[in-house]
C-alpha positions in Angstrom: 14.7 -88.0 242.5 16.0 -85.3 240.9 19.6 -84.0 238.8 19.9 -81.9 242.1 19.9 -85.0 243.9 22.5 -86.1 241.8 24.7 -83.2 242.0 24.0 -83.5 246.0 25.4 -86.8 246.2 28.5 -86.5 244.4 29.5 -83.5 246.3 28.9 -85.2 249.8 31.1 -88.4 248.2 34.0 -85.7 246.8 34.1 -84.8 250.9 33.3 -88.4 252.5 33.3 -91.3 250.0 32.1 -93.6 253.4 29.1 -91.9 253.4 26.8 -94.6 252.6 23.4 -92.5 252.6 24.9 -90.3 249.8 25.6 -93.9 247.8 22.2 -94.9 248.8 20.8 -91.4 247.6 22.7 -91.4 244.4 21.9 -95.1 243.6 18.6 -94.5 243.9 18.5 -91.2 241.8 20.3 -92.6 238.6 17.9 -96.1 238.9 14.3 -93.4 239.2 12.3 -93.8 236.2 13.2 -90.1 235.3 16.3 -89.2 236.7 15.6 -85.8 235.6 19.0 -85.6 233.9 20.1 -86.6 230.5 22.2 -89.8 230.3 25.1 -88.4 228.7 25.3 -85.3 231.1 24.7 -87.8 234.3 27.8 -90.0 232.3 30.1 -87.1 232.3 29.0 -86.0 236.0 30.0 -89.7 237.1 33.5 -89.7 235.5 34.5 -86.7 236.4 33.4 -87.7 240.3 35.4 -91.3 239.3 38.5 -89.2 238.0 38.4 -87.3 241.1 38.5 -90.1 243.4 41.6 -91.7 241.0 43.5 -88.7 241.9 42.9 -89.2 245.9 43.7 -92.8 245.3 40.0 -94.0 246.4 39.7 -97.4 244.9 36.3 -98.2 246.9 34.8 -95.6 245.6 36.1 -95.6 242.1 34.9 -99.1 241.9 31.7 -97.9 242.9 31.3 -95.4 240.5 32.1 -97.8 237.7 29.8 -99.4 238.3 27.0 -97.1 238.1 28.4 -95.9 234.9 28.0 -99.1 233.7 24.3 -99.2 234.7 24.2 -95.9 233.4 25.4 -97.0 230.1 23.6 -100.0 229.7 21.6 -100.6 226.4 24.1 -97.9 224.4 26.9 -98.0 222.2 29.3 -97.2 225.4 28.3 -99.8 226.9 
């Protein structure tokens, strides 16, 4: 998978967050071997997606994207 993928993904939640291909997609992407994105740019692309979600009052899908910014973080100091 690829940082497009990524990007892909996040945009289809911003406009459905029920779409559970785009979570599939997306939690597939950030788990690849080589996400093909840096871990502190695919961090900042995941809050800002969370933030977004705050402001609409999605708790499902905030939760969701916690939690892969946890598994993003994992092993670091942010953790």
């Amino acid at each position: 998978m690829s940082a497009q993928t990524i990007r892909t993904a996040l945009g289809l939640l911003q406009e459905d967050p029920e779409q559970d291909g785009a979570w599939n997609d997306l939690q597939e992407a950030i788990t690849a071997p080589d996400a093909g994105i840096a871990r502190a740019e695919l961090g900042q692309l995941l809050q800002a997606a969370r933030h977004a979600h705050e402001t609409r009052r999605e708790w499902d899908a905030v939760v969701h994207l916690l939690g892969l910014e946890l598994a993003v973080a994992a092993g670091t100091s942010e953790e």
